[in-house]
KOLDRENVEX-755957 format. One line per 3 residues: their letters; for each residue x, y, z of C-alpha. Coordinates in steps of 0.1 Angstrom, whole numbers, plus 5000, padded with zeros to 4 digits. Last residue first. Layout:
N
a) X Y Z  ...
END
This chain:
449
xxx) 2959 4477 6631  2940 4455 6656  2969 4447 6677
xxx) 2982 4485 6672  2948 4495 6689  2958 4464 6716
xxx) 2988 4478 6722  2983 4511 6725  2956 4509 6753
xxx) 2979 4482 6773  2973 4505 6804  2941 4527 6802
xxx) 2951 4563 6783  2954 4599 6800  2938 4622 6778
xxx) 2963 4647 6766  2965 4683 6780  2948 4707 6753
xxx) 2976 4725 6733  2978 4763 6735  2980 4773 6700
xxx) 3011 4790 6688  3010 4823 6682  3018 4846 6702
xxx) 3052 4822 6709  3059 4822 6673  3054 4862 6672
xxx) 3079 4860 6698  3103 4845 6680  3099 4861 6650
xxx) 3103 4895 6667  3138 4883 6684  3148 4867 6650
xxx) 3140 4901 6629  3159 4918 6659  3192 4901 6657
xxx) 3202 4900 6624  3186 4933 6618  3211 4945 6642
xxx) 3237 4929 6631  3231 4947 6597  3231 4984 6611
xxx) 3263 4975 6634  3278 4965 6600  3286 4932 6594
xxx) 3318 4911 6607  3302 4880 6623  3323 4891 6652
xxx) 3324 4930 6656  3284 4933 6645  3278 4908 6678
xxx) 3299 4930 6695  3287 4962 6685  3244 4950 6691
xxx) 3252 4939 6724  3263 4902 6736  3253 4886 6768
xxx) 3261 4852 6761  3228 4838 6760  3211 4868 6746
xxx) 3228 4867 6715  3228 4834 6710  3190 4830 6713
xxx) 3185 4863 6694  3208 4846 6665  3195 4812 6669
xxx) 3171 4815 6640  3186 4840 6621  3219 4816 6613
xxx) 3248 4837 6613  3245 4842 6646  3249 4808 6654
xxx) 3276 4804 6634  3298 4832 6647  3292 4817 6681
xxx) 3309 4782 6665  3339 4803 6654  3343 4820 6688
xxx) 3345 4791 6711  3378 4775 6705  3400 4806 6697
xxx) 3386 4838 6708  3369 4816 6741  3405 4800 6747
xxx) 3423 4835 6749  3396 4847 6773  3397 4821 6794
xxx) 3372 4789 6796  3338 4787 6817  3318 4786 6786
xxx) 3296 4809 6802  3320 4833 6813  3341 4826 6785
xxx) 3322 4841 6756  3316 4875 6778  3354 4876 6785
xxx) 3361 4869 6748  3340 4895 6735  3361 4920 6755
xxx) 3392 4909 6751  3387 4907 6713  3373 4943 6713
xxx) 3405 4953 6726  3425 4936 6698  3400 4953 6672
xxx) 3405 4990 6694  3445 4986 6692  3451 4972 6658
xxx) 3465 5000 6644  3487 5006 6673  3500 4968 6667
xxx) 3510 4975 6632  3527 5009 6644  3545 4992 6672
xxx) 3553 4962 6644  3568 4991 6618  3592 5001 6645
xxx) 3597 5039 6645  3627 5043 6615  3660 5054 6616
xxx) 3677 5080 6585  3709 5070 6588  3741 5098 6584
xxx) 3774 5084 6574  3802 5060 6586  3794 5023 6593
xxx) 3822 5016 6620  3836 4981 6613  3832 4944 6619
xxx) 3802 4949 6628  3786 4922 6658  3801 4948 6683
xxx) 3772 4973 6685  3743 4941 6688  3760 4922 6714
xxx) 3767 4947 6732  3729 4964 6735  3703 4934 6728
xxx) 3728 4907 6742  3735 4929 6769  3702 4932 6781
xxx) 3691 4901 6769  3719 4885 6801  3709 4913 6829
xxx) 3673 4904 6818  3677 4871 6831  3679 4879 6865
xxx) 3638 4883 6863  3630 4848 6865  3593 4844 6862
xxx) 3602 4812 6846  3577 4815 6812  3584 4851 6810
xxx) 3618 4854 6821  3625 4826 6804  3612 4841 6770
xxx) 3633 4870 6775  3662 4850 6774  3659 4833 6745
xxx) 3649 4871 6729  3681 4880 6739  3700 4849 6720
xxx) 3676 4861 6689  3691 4897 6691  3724 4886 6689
xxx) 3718 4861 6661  3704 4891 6644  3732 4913 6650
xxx) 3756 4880 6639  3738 4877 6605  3737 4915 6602
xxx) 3774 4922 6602  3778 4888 6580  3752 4901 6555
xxx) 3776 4938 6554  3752 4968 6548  3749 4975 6586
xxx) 3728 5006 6594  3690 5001 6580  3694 4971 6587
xxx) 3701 4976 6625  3670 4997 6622  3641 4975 6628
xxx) 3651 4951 6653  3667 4979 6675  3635 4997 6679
xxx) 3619 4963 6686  3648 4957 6714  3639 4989 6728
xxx) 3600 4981 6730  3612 4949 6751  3634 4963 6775
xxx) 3611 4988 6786  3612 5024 6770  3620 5060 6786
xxx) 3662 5058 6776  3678 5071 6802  3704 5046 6798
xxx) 3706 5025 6766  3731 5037 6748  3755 5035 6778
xxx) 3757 5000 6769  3768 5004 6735  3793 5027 6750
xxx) 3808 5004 6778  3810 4976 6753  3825 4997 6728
xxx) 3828 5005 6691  3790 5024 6696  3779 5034 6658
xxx) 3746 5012 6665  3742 5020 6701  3748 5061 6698
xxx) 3720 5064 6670  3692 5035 6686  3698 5063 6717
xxx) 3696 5094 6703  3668 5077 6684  3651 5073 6717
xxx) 3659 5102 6731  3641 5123 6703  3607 5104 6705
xxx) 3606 5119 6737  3608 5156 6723  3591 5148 6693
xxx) 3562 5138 6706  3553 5171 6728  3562 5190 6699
xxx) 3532 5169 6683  3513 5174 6714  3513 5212 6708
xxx) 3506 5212 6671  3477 5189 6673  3461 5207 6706
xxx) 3458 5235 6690  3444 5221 6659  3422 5200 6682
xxx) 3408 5233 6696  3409 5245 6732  3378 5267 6748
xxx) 3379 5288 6784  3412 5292 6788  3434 5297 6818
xxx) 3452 5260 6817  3450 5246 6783  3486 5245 6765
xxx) 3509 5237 6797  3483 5219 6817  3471 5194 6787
xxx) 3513 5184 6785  3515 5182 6822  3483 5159 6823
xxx) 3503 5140 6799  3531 5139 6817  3523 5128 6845
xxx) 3502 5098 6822  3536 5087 6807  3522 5060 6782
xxx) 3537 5075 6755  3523 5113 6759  3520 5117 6726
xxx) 3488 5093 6720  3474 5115 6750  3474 5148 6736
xxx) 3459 5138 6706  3431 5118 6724  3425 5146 6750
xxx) 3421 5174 6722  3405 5150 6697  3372 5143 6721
xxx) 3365 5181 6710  3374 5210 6742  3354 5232 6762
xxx) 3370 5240 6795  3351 5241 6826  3386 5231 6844
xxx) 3367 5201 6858  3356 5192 6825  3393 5190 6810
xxx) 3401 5176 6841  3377 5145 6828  3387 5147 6796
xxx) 3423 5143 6804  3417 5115 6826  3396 5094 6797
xxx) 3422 5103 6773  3447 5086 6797  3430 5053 6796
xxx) 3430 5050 6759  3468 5056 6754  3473 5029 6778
xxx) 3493 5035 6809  3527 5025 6805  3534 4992 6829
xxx) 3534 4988 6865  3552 4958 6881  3551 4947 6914
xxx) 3578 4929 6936  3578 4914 6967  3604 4930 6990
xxx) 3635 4915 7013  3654 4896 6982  3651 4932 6958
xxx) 3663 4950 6984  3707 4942 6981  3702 4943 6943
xxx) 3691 4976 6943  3722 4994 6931  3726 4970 6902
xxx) 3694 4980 6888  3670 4953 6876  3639 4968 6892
xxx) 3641 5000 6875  3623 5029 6880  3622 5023 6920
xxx) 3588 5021 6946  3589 5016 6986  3564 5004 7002
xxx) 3566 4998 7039  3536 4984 7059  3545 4986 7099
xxx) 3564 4956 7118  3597 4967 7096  3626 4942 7109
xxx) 3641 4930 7075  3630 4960 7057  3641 4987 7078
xxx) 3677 4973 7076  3677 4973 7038  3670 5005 7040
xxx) 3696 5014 7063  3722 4992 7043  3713 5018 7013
xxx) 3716 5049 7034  3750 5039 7041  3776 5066 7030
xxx) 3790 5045 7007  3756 5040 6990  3751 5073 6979
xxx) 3730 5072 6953  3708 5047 6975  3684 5069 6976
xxx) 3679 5075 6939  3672 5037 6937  3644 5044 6967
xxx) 3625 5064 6941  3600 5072 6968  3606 5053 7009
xxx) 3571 5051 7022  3561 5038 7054  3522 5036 7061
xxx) 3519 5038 7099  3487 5022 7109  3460 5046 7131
xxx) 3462 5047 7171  3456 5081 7170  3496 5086 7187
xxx) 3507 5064 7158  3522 5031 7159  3561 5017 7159
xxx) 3582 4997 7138  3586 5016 7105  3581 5049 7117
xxx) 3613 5044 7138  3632 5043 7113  3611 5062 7087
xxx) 3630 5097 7091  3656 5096 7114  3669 5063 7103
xxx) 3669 5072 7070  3690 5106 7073  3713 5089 7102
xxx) 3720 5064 7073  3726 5087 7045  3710 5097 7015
xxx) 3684 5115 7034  3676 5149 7012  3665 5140 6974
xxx) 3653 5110 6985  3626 5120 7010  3610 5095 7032
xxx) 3575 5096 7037  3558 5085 7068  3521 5080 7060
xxx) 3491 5075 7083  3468 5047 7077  3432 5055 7071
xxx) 3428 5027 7040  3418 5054 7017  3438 5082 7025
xxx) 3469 5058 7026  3463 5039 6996  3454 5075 6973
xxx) 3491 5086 6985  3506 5045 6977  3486 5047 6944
xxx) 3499 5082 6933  3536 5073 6941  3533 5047 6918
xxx) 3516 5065 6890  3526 5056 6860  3548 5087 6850
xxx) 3583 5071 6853  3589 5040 6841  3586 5007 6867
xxx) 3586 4997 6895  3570 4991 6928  3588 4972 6957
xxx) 3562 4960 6982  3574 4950 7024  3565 4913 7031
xxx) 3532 4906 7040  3513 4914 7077  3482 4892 7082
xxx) 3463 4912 7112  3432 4916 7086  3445 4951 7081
xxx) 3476 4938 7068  3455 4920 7046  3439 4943 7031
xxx) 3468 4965 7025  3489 4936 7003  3448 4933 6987
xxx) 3447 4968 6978  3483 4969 6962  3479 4934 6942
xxx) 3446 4949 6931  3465 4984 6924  3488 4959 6901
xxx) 3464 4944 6883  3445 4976 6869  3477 4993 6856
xxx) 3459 5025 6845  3440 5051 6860  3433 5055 6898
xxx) 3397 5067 6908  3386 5033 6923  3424 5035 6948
xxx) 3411 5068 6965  3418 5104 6964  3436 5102 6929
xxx) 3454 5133 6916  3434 5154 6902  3448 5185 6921
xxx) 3484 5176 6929  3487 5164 6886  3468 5195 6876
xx) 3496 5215 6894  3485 5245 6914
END
């Protein structure tokens, strides 16, 4: 049996990854239950995420009964209609919700002549039961006609982090002994592919008993070379592309979001083009795209991507003015490397921030900007640091992670302060209550004085 059928989520709390988008999920079902019915949800996004896990692990949990439509078998309309037609609009026989959902619907729609798009679209406009259907890429042309009928959710690459947690755990299922490298090792290959990751731990762990990290090290490093492969295939073919259709082309199949590809672009169009006016115009090319990218993000316009698309791909392969013959040696983008090496700090940040801005009542970014240089102060300073400390609900790490010290010296930061505070309170006198003085007392003693 396949680790990914066995461990696969049962219920929405044991799903991995791409927090915000199984609380847009949870609530879409919530409130279908509470008799307010939403449009129909279009996940995508790369392969490996776990879309089709959330809607399974939705279903069980909610109680609805699921109507699944196969992709690889009804392309056509009589196919779709058969199949989640009338699921779409009527109940079950237990009286249960009907969960519709239509997998990898832009594979569906592969043969679009022969209507199994249209039908789609039709269950859609006049489904009265929750559909969800999910698609690698939102942007694709053969699409379009859904994208106006669904609201859209986006799931990301899982982190690196998150996926070593879910190895381990089938690790331990499995009653396999393995060191905290196997999982991590395993996981930093994977590329934010989580299916694949458990196929990866499958492939070099399943029937024994104990795995080493060199094991492990040798298999996920043929495991990263073989998607690391495409994408250099890919940087290859754009930059020698003379084409619009090729340097397109470049791009397809390629396992990386628009942004990541433009970064692998970025860093080896100088390695290609020698000429200053080739790599002026790249450049200029690659700044239009990132324009455009900043809409998207500030405008929440997605049809923009269809412009930095082939800014990033086109406009980049036809800014030579010739072919650049002869073998280039690319490079992983130095910023992706920067960024990995920053992972655990920027995480850290997140972290302190959210305790920092729960009491200041600000957002994360604004605690780790405003806020954190004055909480560094009072740390700093041994008589507020328990006092500080305390307040916003820091531990020993964090308050080590923002003055900077060891976690050995943050905590005798803290803990001297928190003793001498309390050995204040021991012992300080109690004070006697004051005798209550006859009106005009102090002026007439200050009369006299």
């Amino acid at each position: 049996m396949l680790w990914n059928e066995k461990y696969a989520p049962k219920k929405l709390s044991e799903f991995a990854g791409n927090p915000s988008a199984c609380h847009a999920v949870r609530t879409w079902a919530l409130d279908w239950e509470r008799g307010i019915p939403g449009k129909p949800l279009l996940l995508f996004g790369p392969p490996g995420v776990g879309k089709g896990a959330l809607v399974r692990a939705l279903a069980r949990e909610m109680g609805w009964e699921m109507v699944e439509a196969n992709s690889s078998e009804q392309r056509n309309r009589d196919g779709v209609n058969r199949v989640i037609g009338s699921a779409a609009s009527s109940g079950s026989l237990s009286g249960a919700r009907k969960l519709v959902f239509i997998d990898d619907v832009d594979a569906l729609s592969g043969n679009a002549d022969r209507g199994g798009m249209s039908a789609v679209a039709d269950i859609l406009k006049t489904a009265r039961n929750p559909v969800i259907a999910t698609a690698g890429d939102y942007y694709d042309k053969k699409i379009s006609g859904l994208r106006p009928l669904a609201a859209a959710i986006e799931f990301r690459k899982v982190n690196s982090s998150t996926i070593a947690s879910v190895l381990s755990k089938i690790l331990e299922g499995e009653g396999i002994a393995a060191p905290k490298e196997v999982a991590t090792k395993i996981a930093d290959a994977s590329k934010g592919d989580l299916r694949s990751a458990v196929n990866d731990l499958q492939a070099v762990a399943e029937g024994r008993k104990t795995l080493t990290a060199e094991e492990a090290d040798r298999a996920s490093g043929s495991f990263g070379r073989d998607r690391e492969k495409k994408i250099f295939d890919a940087i290859r073919a754009l930059l020698k592309a003379t084409t619009y259709e090729d340097a397109q082309r470049s791009q397809w199949n390629v396992d990386a979001d628009p942004d990541t590809f433009a970064l692998w672009v970025e860093e080896n169009v100088p390695l290609e083009y020698s000429d200053a006016r080739d790599l002026a115009r790249a450049f200029n090319s690659l700044s239009r795209a990132d324009v455009f990218n900043g809409r998207i993000r500030s405008r929440q316009y997605w049809g923009f991507l269809r412009y930095s698309s082939v800014l990033t791909t086109a406009g980049v392969a036809l800014a030579k003015s010739r072919p650049y013959p002869g073998y280039v040696q690319y490079r992983f983008p130095s910023y992706l490397r920067k960024m990995g090496g920053t992972k655990s700090s920027r995480a850290k940040m997140r972290e302190v921030g959210r305790k920092i801005g729960a009491r200041t009542h600000s957002s994360t970014r604004e605690a780790g900007s405003i806020y954190l240089p004055l909480v560094r102060t009072l740390l700093e300073g041994r008589a507020s640091a328990r006092e500080t400390a305390e307040y916003f609900g820091l531990e020993i790490e964090d308050v080590a992670f923002i003055t900077g010290k060891s976690e050995k010296q943050a905590e005798k930061l803290v803990s001297p302060a928190r003793e001498a505070g309390r050995e204040a309170e021991r012992k300080e006198p109690k004070k006697a209550p004051a005798k209550r003085k006859a009106p005009g007392q102090n002026g007439l003693q200050d009369f006299k004085s």
